[in-house]
Every structure is written in structure tokens, then in C-alpha cells.
N, C-alpha and C positions, 0 to 999 in steps of 0.2 A: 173604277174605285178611286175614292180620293188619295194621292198620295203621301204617304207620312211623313210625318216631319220628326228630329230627332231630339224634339222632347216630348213626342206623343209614344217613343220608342223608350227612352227611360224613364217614361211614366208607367209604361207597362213590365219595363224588368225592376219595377220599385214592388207594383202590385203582386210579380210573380216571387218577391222575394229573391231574385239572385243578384248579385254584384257584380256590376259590371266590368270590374277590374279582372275577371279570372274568364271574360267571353273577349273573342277578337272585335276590335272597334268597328270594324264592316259590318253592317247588316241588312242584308235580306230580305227587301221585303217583297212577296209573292202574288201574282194575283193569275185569275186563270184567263189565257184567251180566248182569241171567241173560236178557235178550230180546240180547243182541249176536251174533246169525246173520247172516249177510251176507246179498246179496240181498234184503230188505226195504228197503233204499233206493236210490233212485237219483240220483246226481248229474248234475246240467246246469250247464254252463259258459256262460255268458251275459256276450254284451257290454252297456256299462255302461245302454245303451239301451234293449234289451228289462229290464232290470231294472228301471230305474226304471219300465219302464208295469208291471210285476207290484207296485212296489211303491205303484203308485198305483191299484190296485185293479182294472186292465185285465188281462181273462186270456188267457194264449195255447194255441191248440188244435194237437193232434196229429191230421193227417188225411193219408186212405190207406185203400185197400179191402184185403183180407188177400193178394190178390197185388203189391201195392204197395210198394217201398219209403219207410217213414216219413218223412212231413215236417214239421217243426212251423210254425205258423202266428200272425204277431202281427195287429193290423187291420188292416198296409199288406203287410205283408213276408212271404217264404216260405224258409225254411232247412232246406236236407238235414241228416240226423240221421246221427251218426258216431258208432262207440266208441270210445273213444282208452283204451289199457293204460297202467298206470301200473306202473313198477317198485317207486315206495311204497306202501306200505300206508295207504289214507287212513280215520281212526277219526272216529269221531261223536263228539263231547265236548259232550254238553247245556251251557249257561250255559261255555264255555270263553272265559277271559279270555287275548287276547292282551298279547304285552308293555307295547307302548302302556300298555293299560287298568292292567296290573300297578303300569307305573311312575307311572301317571298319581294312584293312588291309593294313599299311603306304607304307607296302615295297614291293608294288602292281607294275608289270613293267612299265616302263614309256611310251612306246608302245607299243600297243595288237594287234599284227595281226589276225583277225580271219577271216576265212572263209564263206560263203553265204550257206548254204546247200540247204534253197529252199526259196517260197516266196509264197503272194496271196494276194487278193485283195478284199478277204470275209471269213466270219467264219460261223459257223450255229448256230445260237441262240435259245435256249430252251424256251418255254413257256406252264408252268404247264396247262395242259388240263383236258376236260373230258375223264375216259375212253371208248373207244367205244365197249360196250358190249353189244350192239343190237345183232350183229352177233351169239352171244353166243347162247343166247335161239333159233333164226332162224336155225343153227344147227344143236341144239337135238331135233328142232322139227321135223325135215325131216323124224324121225323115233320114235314117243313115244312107252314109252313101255306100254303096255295091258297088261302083267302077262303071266307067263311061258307057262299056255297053247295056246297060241293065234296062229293061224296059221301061224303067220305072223315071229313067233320067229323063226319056227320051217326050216321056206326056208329061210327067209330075206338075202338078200344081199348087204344091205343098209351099209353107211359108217358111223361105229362107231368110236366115237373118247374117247382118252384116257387125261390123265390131259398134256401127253410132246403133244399130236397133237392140244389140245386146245393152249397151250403155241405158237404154230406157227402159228396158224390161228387168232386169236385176239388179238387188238391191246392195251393190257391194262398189266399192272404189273401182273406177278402171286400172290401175296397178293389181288389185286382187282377181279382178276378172279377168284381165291377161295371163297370169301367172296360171288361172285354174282353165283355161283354154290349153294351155300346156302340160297341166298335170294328168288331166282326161282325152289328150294324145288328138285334140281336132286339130284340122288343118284349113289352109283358106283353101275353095276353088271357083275360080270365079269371082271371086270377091268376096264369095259367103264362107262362113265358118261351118264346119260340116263334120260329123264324126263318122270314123267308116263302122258300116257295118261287120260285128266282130267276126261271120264269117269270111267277107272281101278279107276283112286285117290278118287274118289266117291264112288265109290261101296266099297273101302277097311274101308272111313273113315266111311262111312254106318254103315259096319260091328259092328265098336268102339264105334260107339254111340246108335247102338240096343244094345249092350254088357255090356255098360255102363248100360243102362236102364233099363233090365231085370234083372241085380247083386245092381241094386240100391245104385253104389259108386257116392262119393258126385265126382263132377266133377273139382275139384283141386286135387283128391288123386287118378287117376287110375294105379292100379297095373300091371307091365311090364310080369311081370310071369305068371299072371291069363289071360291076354289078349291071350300072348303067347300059352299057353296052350288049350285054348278055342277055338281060332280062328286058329289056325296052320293045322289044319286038311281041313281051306277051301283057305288061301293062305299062300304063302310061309311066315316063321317066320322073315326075315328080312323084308318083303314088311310091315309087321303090325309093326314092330317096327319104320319102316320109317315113318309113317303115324304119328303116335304117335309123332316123332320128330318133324316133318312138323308143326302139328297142337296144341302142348303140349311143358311143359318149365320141364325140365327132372329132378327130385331132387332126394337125399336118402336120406330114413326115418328107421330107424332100421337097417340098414344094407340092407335093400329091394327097389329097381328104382319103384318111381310113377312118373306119368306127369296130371302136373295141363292143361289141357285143355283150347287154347285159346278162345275166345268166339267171340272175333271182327274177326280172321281169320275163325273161323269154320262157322260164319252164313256169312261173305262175299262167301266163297267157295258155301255152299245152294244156296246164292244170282243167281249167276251165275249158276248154274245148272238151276235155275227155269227162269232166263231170257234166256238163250241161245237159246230158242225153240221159241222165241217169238219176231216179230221185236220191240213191244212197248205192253206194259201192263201198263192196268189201273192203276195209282201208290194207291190208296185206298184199290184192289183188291190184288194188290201184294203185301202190305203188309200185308194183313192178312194172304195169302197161306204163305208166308216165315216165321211169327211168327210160324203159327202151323207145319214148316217141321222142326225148327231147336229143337237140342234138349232141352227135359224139364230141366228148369232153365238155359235157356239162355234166352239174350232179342236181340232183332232184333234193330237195330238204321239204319237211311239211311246214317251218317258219316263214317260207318263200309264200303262202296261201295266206297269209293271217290278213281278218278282213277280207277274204273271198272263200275260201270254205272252212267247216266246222267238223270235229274228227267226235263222233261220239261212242266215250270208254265205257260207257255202262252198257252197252248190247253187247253178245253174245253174237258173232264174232264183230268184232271192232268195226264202227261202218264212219263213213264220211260224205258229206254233203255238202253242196254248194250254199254258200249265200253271203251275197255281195252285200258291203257293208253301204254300196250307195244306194241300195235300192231297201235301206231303211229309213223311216221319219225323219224330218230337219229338227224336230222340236223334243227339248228333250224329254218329257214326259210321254209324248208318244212313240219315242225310241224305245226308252225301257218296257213300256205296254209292251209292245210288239215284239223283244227281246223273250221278256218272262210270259209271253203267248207262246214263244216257238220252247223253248225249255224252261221248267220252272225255278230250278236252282243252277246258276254257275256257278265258277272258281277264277275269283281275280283276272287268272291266265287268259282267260277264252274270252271271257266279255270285254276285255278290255280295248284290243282291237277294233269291237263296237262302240263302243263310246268315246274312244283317242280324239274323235273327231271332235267330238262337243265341248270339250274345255276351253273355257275360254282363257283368256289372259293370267297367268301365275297360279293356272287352277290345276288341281290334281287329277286323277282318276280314282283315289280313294275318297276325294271330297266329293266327286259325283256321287259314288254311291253310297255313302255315306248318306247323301241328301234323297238320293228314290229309289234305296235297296235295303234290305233290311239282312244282316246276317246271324250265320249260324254255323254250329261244327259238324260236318257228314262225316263218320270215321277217320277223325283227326284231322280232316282238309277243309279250310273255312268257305264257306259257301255263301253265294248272296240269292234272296227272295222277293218277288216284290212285295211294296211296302201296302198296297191295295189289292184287295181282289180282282183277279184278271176275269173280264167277261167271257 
């Protein structure tokens, strides 16, 4: 294209009718080159956050298996991937100087010819998610570990994953998948990440609470050496220090590791042991076997259970039932299905536990259900329904 000259420019801002006293004296003028095909770039919209860790040399990953929808991923955070339409045309202008820049420097040329390099007509817009780490635990369950001797170690062909194949298979920041590696009590062995199987984890914390009881330590001071030494002859020495971890808050005292022993985690874990055998237990009957299983000087409460089992007051006599709140839907419309399949009306108290998980950022649990429950008053205690017909 031939290039303009600057009165073939105020020929045309005569024609367009504007003054050229109220535009900057620089101008513009465009042409496309010969790479300007769209679709070779793609633009991302980013808050001022994630750019600064790109501009300080931190990079962010895009992860998702091909039936997955896209997430992009920075070290802490995890963001759903959107295409947002633009009604303008947005052009690539290599070295494009904004006004700022224009006015900032007087003896800025008086024509800028620059060239197009590409263009588009969309950008992909971030919006801070939940991480989805359902996947995770699904997993390591495909193979729990039972302890060295199990037959199972000794042929298994199962696919173990390590922290870089977790990194490619979920779609959550490696700070969030770390963190949730620790919340669901796996361990490395071998190098794989592995979660025990819940009756090995019984039988091991067994071990630490007969061990406790018969050395008559008070149960905020058990000693990491005497455990070791005691019990290492019947599992392997990191398996009983795992436990320890799992179920105890780690300190030094003298120069020597004791763990104070949790009590809400160790009689939930009982909990479950003693409901899993069972579709529904008389909730009067279960609590007394569960006071007498868990150890001396602990107390058994049924708020220790919330999100693993469910107490229901309407039968005749009071019965209770198991059901783990991760072994419901990631998604939250198929959480609530699944919810108002297993009962059709709750009360704030009881569902809530179930869906605590799904809020996302500054979200409620009354704006959940607000948004896929519908309520109502059962003899004066507000109740929620679902808002569609359950198949």
C-alpha cells in the first residue's frame, strides 16, 4: 500500500469532519502484513496477579485430559477457561505506542506506519474455580495399599502414580494438589503416592492405641521412638509413623517428637469402621459400641461424623448411617440429584456438611441452596426440596 502523506491525512480528517486540534499530531497509519491470518494468536485476559508471576518468570500450565474441560493452572490457583466474543476487531500492532507514550515524547514522528501482524475476534477469559480434585483420591484408590506383605504388592500391576503424573492428570495447581494429598492422609512409598487401605489404616492405628493403653501415656504426649521401637517388629517403621501423623499434631519436647493425638479424627475413623458393616444402626446402640471402641479418655460426639455419616429422626427408633461426603458428585447439580435421591427433604444442619465443599470463593451455603433447592416449613423447621424432579 502506498504510503500517506500528511495532507492526504488532513484531507481525510476534513472529509470526516473532525478538528484536528482536539486529536494527538501522530498518526497511524495501518496496513496488514503478509503473516496477518487470524487464528495464530491467542489472547488471555489476566488479572493483574497472575501477570505479574508471568512477568517474573513463573509460568502457568494448562491441564485437562481431551474429555476434559480446560483449566489453566498458576503454583496456588486454578481457573476455568472461557471464550469471551468481542464485537471489535482486536489487531496486533508489533512496538504500538499508546497515547501516554505518544504524548510523553514531543518529538514522536508525525506519521507511524505500522504493520497488522494478526488479529481476533475473542480472547479467553479466566475465572477463579474450584479445584477439581475428586479425581485424585479416585486414583489412589484403584490400588490402596494393605502393607508390604499383602499379596497384592508382591504381583500388582496396577498404575502407580508419582507427584509429576498427578501434576498431568488433575486439574488443580500443584500447591492445591499437595495440600489435598495431605488432607486424604496418602503417603509416598517408593516414590508413589499411595493411600492405605482403610482396613491396613485400622489395624495400624489399633496397634497405637493398644500401645498407648498398656504404656499408660497421657494421650497428647505419645513418644515417636517408643512407638517405633515397640511396634516396628510388627509393621514397617514409616507405616507407624504415618499413622501417627495422620492422626496426631507432631511437637518437640526435650529434644524428643511426641504427637498429641487427635480425638475428633481418631473416634470419626472408629466411627466408620463400626458403621461400614452395617446398612443403618440403631443410633442409641451405636453410640454406646463406639464410646466403648474408642480409646480410654476420649469422648465420642456425633458432630465428629459430619460429612461421613447421616443420623435419621424421622424412624422409629432413631437409626444412623454411613455416607461419605467424597464419595458424592464433583459437579454441583449432580451433588444435589444424588443428595435429594438419597432423602427428599433436609434441614440447613444436615445437608450442609454435603455441599460445604462446593462453595466457591465468598459463596455461601444458603446461596447454594438458594440457587438448586427449593424450600419449605415441616412442622415449624425449614426444610429444603429439590427444585426438579428426581428420576
Amino acid at each position: 500500500a502506498a504510503m500517506r502523506s500528511r495532507a492526504e491525512v488532513d484531507a481525510t480528517l476534513q472529509t470526516a469532519k473532525l478538528n484536528p486540534a482536539e486529536l494527538l499530531p501522530a498518526v497511524h497509519c495501518l496496513s496488514f502484513g503478509p503473516q496477518a491470518g487470524g487464528g495464530e494468536c491467542c489472547l488471555l485476559q489476566l488479572e493483574p496477579g497472575l501477570c505479574a508471576e508471568l512477568e517474573a518468570g513463573h509460568s502457568l500450565v494448562i491441564r485437562g485430559e481431551k474429555d476434559e474441560h480446560a483449566v489453566l493452572c498458576s503454583k496456588d490457583k486454578t481457573y476455568d477457561m472461557k471464550i469471551a466474543d468481542t464485537s471489535n476487531m482486536l489487531l496486533f500492532v508489533p512496538g504500538c505506542k499508546t497515547p501516554e507514550e505518544l504524548n510523553a515524547d514531543p518529538a514522536s514522528c508525525n506519521i507511524i506506519h505500522s504493520q497488522i501482524a494478526g488479529f481476533s475476534n475473542n480472547y479467553w477469559e479466566l475465572r477463579r474455580c474450584r479445584p477439581k480434585l475428586k479425581k485424585l483420591r479416585k486414583l489412589l484408590m484403584e490400588d490402596p495399599y494393605d502393607g508390604p506383605d499383602s499379596q497384592k504388592e508382591q504381583t500388582s500391576s496396577f498404575s502407580k502414580y508419582t507427584t509429576e503424573d498427578l501434576l498431568n492428570l488433575i486439574q488443580a495447581s500443584e500447591e492445591e494438589i499437595l495440600h489435598q494429598l495431605q488432607v486424604i492422609d496418602a503417603c509416598k512409598i517408593e516414590g508413589y503416592w499411595r493411600i492405605l487401605d482403610f482396613d491396613y489404616e485400622m489395624k495400624l492405628l489399633n496397634h497405637v492405641t493398644q500401645l498407648i493403653d498398656s504404656e499408660s501415656w497421657p494421650l497428647s504426649k505419645v513418644p515417636l521412638c517408643a512407638c517405633l521401637e515397640e511396634l516396628g517388629s510388627l509393621e514397617p517403621r514409616e507405616m507407624i509413623e504415618h499413622i501417627l501423623v495422620s492422626y496426631g499434631r507432631k511437637y518437640v519436647d526435650a529434644g524428643e517428637i511426641f504427637f498429641e493425638m487427635h480425638e475428633d479424627k481418631t473416634c470419626r475413623a472408629i466411627a466408620q469402621m463400626l458403621l461400614q458393616n452395617a446398612v443403618k444402626f440403631n443410633l442409641s446402640e451405636f453410640e454406646e459400641v463406639w464410646q466403648q471402641s474408642v480409646p480410654e479418655g476420649m469422648t465420642t460426639r456425633l458432630d465428629q461424623l459430619q460429612g461421613l455419616a447421616l443420623v435419621d429422626k424421622s424412624s422409629r427408633p432413631e437409626t444412623i448411617s454411613l455416607l461419605k461426603v467424597e464419595d458424592l458428585p464433583e459437579d454441583n447439580q449432580e451433588r444435589f440429584n444424588s443428595l435429594f435421591g438419597i432423602r427428599e427433604k433436609w434441614t440447613e444442619v444436615d445437608i450442609t456438611p454435603y455441599i460445604q465443599d462446593l462453595c466457591a470463593e465468598k459463596q455461601t451455603v444458603g446461596a447454594l441452596l438458594t440457587k438448586y433447592a427449593r424450600s419449605s416449613m415441616l412442622n415449624g423447621v425449614k426444610v429444603y426440596n429439590s427444585r426438579r424432579p428426581i428420576s
